[in-house]
N, C-alpha and C positions, 0 to 999 in steps of 0.2 A: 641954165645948167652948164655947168665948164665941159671944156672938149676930153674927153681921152686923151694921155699923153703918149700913151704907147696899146701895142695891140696885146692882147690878154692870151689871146690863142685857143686851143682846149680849156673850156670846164672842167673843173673833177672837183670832187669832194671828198673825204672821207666817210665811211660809215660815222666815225664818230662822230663827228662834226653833223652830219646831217639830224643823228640822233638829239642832239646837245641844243643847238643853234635853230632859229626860225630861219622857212626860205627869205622871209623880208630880210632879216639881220644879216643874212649873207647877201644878197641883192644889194643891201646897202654899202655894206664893205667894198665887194667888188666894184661898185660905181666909184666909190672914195678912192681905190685902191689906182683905179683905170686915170684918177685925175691930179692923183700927185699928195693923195690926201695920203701919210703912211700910221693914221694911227697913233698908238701908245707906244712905238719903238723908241728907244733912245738918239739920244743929237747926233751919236756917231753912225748909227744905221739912217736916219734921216739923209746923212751925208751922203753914206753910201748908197742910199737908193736915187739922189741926186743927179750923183756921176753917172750910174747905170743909165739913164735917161741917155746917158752921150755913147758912154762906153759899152754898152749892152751886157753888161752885167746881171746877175741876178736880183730880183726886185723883192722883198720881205717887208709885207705891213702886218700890225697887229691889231685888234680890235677887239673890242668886250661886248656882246652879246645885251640885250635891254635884261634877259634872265641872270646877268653878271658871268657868265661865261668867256671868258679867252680864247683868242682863237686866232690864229696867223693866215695871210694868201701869201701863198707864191709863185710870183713868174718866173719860169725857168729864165736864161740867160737869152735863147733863138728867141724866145718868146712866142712856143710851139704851144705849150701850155701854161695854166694858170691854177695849181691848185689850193683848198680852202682845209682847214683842219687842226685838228684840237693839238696846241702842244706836244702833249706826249706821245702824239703819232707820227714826230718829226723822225 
């Protein structure tokens, strides 16, 4: 299993996300998320979550659900928190 690249911080979820999504499917995200894996983002978010590795940046991965669900994590910039949630509750 690869290392964490950076620290996650707080957990949070949304209701909706929790409603939408299996705890595995988010368990797995977050693991992907913690290792540099970013998901179905595009090459320019790739990039930018890149840099943020260096620059401490905000960190946005995407991932689709095994039920076909969408769903984004975000680490904040300090990297105090980490949270997981449907699209439309951005």
């Amino acid at each position: 299993m690869a290392q964490a690249k950076f620290t996650l911080g707080l957990l949070v979820a949304t209701p909706g996300v929790v409603a939408a999504v299996s705890r595995e499917d988010i368990w797995q995200a977050l693991t992907r998320h913690a290792q540099g894996d970013w998901g179905t983002v595009c090459d320019e978010d790739k990039q930018a979550n890149d840099e943020a590795l260096n620059d401490g940046a905000r960190i946005l991965s995407a991932y689709t659900s095994q039920s076909g669900t969408k769903f984004w994590v975000i680490t904040e910039a300090d990297r105090s928190a980490t949270t997981v949630l449907l699209p439309e509750e951005y």
